[in-house]
N, C-alpha and C positions, 0 to 999 in steps of 0.2 A: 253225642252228648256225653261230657264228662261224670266220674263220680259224687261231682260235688252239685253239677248241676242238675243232675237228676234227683238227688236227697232234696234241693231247694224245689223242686217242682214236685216233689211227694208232699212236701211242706207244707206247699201251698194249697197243694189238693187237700189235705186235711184240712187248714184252715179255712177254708171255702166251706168244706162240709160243716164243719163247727161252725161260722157264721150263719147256715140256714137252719138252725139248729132253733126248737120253740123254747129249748129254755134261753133264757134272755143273759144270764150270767155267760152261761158259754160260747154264746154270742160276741159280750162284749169283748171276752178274754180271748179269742180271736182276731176280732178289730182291733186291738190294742196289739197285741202281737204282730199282727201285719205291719202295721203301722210304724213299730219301733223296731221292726226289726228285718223287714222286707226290704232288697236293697233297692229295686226297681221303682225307683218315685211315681215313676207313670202310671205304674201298673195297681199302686197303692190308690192314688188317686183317683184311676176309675172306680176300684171298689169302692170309695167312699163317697161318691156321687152318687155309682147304682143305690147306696142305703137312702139316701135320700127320696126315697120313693114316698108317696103317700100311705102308702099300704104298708113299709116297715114298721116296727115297734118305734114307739117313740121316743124309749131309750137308747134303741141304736142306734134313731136319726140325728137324737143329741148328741150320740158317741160320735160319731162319725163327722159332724162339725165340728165338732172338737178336737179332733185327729185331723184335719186338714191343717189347724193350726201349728201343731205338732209338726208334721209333714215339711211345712217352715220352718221349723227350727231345727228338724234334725237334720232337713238335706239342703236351706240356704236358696229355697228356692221353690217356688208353687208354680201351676200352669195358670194361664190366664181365665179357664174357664171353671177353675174352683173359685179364682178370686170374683169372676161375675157372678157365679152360685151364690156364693155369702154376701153376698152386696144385694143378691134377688133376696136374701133369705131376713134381711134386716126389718120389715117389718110384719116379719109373721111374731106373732104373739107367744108363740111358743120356742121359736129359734132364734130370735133376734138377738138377745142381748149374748147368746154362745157364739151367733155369727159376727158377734162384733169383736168376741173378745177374739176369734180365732184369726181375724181381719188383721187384728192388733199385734197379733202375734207375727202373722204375717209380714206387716210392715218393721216391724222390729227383727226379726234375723231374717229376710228375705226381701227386703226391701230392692233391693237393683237384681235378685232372681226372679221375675216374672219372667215364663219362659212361654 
């Protein structure tokens, strides 16, 4: 492992840590960080599935559909089972109308990236 890849996997260890963090800012600022700036789509994507838990806060689980979106637009491209996630998530009463817009986003800069 090189210098640069081992600084990114420090990186992400800390982010990780700051994601299970009970303050909810430091959380987000985390998830947003990964997000925008983790080069690994994959790897970005798992974590935002695991938020999706019932047991998360539920401003991370809005953050984190939200960031899926994102996820589309920054890398051109989503896996197929974020896009069934958000298609599950459309008629929950409290994530629907984030999973759509993140849907939306999706089909707007990732549209032929379903991978």
């Amino acid at each position: 492992m090189d210098r640069e890849e081992l600084e990114l996997e420090r990186w992400r260890a800390a982010l990780m840590s700051e994601l299970g963090s009970p303050e909810v800012g430091v959380s987000t600022r985390a998830l947003l960080a990964m997000t925008f700036d983790d080069p690994d789509r994959e790897r970005v994507e798992a974590v935002l599935l695991d938020c999706l838990s019932p047991d998360t806060d539920p401003q991370i689980r809005t953050l984190a559909v939200t960031c899926m979106g994102h996820v589309g637009r920054i890398h051109r491209a989503v896996s197929t089972d974020v896009v069934r996630r958000l298609e599950e998530l459309l008629d929950d009463p409290a994530l629907g109308g984030v999973a759509e817009d993140a849907l939306g986003d999706i089909a707007d800069f990732a549209g032929e990236g379903l991978k």
